[in-house]
N, C-alpha and C positions, 0 to 999 in steps of 0.2 A: 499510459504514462507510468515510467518507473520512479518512484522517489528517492534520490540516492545521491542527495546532497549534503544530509547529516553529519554530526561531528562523532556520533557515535561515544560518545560521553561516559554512557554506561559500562561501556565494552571496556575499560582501563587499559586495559596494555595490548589488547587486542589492536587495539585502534592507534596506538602509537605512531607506528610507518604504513601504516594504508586505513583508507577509506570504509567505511565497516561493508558495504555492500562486498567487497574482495575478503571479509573473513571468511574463512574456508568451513564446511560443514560436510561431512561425509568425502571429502577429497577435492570439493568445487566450491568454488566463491560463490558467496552468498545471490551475488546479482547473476548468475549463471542458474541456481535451482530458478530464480524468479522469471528469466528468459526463457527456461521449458514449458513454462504458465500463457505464456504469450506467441510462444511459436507454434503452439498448438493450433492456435485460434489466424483465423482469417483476417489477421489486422494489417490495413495498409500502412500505418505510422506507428512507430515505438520510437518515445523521446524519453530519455533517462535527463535529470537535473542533477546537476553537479555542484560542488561547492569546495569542502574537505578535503585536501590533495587530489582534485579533479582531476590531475594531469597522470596519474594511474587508471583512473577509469577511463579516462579516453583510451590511454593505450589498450587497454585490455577490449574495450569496445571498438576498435578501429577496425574494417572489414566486418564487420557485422550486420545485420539488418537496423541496431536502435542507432536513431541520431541521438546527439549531447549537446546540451545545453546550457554552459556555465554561469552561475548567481557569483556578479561580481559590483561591486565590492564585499556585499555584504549578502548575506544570506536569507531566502525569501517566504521559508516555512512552507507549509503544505500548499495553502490556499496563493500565494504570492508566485510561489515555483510554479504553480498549476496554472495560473494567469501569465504569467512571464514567457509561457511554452506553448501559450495558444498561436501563435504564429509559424509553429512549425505543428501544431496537428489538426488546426483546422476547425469548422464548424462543425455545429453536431455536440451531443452526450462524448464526452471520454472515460473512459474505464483509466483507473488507478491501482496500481498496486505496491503496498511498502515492499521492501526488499531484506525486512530485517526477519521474515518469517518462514516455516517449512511447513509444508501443506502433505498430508496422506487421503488420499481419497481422490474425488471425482475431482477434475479441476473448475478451482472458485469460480473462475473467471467464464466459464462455459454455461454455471451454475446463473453466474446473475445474469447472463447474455437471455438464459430462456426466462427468466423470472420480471426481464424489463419491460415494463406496459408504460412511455413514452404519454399516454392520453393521461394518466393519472398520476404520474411521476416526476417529479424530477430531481431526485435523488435513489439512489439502491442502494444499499450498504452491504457489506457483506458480514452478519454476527456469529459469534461460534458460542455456544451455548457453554456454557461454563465446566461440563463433563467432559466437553470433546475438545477441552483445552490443558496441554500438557504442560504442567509447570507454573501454571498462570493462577495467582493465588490472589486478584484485586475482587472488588466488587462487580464486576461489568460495567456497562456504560450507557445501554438503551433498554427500555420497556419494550418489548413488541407487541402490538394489538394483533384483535384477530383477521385485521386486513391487513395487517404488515406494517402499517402506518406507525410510527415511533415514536416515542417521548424519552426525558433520560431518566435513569435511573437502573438500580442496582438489574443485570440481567445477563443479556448479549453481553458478549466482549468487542469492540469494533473488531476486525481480522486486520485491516490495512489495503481490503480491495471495496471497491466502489464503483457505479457507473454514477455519471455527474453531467448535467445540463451545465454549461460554464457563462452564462451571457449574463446571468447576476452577476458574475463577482467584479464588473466592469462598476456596479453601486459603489463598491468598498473602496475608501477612500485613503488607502494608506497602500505604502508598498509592501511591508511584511507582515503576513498573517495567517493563521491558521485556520482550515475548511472550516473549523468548528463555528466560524462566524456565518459562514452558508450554510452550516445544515442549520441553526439558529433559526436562520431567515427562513428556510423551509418547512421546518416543521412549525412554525408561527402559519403557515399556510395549508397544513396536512399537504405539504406534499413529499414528505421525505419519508423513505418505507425501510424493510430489513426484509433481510431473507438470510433461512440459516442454513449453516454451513455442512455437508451432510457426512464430511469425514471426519478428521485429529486436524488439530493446527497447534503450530510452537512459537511461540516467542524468540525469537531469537536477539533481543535487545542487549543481552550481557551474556557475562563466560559460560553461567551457569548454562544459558541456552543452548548454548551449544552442543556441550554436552545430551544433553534433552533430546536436542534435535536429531542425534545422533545412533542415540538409542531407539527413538519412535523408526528410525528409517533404518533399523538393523543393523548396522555401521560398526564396526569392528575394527579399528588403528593394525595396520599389520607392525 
């Protein structure tokens, strides 16, 4: 699943007349670098959630492989959008990826696919170690132990990719809200793990990123 329903808040003027997944980075909209991530991989279903001027991402997603799925009236957060879309992907773990980021190296998504042990899991996250992060000046977000198992605190950066057991979030009792209340639940249970990221990753959430992103991937404005 692509998350690409955002209001893109950070982006200011970026985000004015389109949806921030269509901010362009190296020549291609944001949700186009995250499509390369995903077409790589053997996935029978790609559903992108929609919200902020959705009727441009449809266009631009129309003939494609990802179906779309617009949060209306109001908009559903990670964990809500992620439940709202199980109907079109199905039972089973889903892999998640933000669309606000640019990845250099092996791809993520291929990364947690071999790192996912289903018997002891059910959650993967994907962390980028605070060096291999370009631009990104916060604390981190998880501890990782030396099973991978996780706690928070100053470390990993989350990246925005995940694989996810989805049959919890049917508990959560409200319509809009954030994974953070599942991995909550999960790590109360040791079952929520990391695995790091073994290239560069960018932020792409505001202008400055862009830029960033732009430079990590060589990119040169003619």
């Amino acid at each position: 699943m692509l998350f690409a329903a955002g209001f893109g808040n950070r982006m200011k003027h970026l985000t004015a007349d389109r949806p921030k997944p269509m901010v362009e980075v190296a020549g291609r909209p944001l949700i186009d670098h995250a499509r390369a991530l995903t077409d790589a991989l053997p996935a029978e279903t790609v559903v992108a959630n929609l919200h902020y001027k959705a009727e441009i991402l449809q266009e631009h997603l129309h003939n494609t492989n990802v179906q779309t799925i617009a949060e209306t009236p109001d908009i559903l957060e990670t964990g809500g959008g992620l439940r709202n879309a199980l109907p079109l992907l199905g039972p089973g773990p889903v892999m998640t990826l933000n669309t606000d980021a640019i990845w250099q190296g092996p791809n993520p998504l291929d990364q947690l696919q071999k790192a996912w042990d289903p018997d002891r899991m059910d959650g993967l996250l994907m962390c980028i170690p605070p060096q291999n992060a370009v631009g990104y000046d916060g604390p981190g977000n998880f501890l990782i132990g030396p099973s991978g198992q996780i706690k928070r605190g100053d470390g990993g950066i989350y990246s925005g990719a995940q694989i996810v057991k989805t049959e919890r979030l049917a508990e959560i009792d409200r319509a809009s809200f954030s994974l953070n209340i599942l991995w909550d639940m999960l790590m109360a249970e040791n079952r929520l793990y990391a695995v790091e990221y073994e290239g560069l990753w960018c932020d792409v959430g505001h202008p400055q990123g862009v830029t960033n992103a732009e430079t990590l991937l060589g990119y040169r404005h003619v």
